[in-house]
C-alpha positions as CSV (number, residue, x, y, z in Angstrom):
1,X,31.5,26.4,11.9
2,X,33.1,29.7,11.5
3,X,34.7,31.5,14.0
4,X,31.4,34.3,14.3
5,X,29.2,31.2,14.9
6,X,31.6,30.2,17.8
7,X,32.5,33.8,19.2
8,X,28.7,35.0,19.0
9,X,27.1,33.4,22.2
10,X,30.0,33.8,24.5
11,X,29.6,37.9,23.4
12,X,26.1,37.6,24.4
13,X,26.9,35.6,27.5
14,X,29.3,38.6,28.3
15,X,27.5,41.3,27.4
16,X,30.1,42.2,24.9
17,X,27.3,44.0,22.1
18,X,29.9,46.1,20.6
19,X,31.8,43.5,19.6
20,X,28.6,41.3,18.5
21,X,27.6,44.3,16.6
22,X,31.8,43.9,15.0
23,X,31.0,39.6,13.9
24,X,27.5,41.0,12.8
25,X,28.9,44.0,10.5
26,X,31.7,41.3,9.4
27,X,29.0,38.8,8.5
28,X,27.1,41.6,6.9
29,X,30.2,43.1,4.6
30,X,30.9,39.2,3.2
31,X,27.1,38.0,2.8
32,X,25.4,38.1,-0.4
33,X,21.9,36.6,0.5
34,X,19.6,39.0,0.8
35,X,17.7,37.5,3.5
36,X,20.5,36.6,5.5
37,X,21.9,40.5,5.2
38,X,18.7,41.8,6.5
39,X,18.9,39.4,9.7
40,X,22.1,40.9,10.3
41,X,21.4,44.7,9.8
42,X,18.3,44.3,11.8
43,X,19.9,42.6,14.9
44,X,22.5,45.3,14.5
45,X,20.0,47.9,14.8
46,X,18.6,46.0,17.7
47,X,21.7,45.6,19.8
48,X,22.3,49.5,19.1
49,X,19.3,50.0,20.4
50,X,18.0,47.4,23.3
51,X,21.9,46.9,24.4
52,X,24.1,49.6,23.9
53,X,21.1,52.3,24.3
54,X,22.9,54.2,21.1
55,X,19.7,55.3,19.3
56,X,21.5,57.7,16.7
57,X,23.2,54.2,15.2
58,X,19.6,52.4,15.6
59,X,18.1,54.9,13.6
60,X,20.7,54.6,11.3
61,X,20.7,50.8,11.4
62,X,16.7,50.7,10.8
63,X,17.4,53.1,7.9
64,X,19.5,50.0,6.1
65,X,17.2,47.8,6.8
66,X,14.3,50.2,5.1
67,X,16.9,50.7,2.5
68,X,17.5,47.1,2.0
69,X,13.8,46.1,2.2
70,X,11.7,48.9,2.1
71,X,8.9,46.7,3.1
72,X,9.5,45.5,6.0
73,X,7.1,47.7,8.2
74,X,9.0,46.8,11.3
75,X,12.1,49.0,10.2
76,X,9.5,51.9,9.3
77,X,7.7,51.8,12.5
78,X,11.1,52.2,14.2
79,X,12.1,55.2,12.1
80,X,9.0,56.4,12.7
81,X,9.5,55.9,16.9
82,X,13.0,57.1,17.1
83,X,12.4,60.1,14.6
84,X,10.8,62.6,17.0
85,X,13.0,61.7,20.3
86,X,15.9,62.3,18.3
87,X,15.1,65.2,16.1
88,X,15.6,63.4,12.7
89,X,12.2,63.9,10.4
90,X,14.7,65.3,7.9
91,X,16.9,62.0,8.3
92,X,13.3,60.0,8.0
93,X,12.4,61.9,5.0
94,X,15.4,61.5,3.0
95,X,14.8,58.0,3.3
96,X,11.5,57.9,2.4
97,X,12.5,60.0,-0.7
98,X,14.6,57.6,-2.0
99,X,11.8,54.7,-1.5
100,X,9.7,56.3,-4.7
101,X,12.8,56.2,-6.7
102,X,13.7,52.9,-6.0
103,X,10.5,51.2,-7.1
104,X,9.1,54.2,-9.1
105,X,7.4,51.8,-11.9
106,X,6.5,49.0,-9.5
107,X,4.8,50.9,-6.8
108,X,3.6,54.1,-7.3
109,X,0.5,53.1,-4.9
110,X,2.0,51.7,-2.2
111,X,4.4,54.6,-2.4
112,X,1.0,56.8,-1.6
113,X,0.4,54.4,0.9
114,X,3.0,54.8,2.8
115,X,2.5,58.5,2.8
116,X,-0.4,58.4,4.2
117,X,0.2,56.2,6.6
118,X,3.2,58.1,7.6
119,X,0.6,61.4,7.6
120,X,-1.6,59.6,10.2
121,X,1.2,58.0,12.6
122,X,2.9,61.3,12.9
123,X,-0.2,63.5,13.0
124,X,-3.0,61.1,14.4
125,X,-5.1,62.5,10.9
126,X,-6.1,61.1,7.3
């Protein structure tokens, strides 16, 4: 058991998110699976969010996780939520610019996709 695993419920028993978020970005720096890099970015967002009320470092948080998975429709709907309250479309949209180029040859549908569905969360149109 490493010394994360022991420190990490006694942090949530105190409350202590900022330095849950610290074991969490240490986990995250020294972690090569995928999978287990994108539990960690996504319960730092979380934390950022839900605990320390910090939505600047959600959104930025969520952005990882879109950048490490651009996929996973949870991070997107996020972005998508925290966007307008804090003024960051251009923030959003940088991140979806880089999406295309990422997976230009695989997805150029999906890619249109997202657009679109983007098009008709923000504007309630087709």
């Amino acid at each position: 058991m490493t010394a994360a695993s022991l420190l990490e419920p006694v942090y949530i028993r105190r409350s202590a998110w900022k330095e849950l978020v610290g074991i969490d970005s240490l986990r995250l720096k020294y972690s090569e699976d995928p999978e287990q890099r994108l539990t960690w970015t996504k319960r730092i967002a979380q934390v950022y969010e839900e605990q320390i009320e910090d939505l600047d470092e959600a959104f930025n948080w969520y952005g990882r996780v879109f950048q490490e998975k651009a996929t996973e429709r949870a991070a997107l709907e996020q972005l998508l939520r925290l966007a307008p309250k804090l003024g960051r479309w251009r923030d959003l949209g940088k991140l979806l610019d880089e999406f295309p180029r990422q997976r230009a040859v695989q997805t150029p549908t999906r890619c249109w996709r997202w657009c679109a569905w983007l098009s008709e969360s923000t504007t309630g149109t087709r």
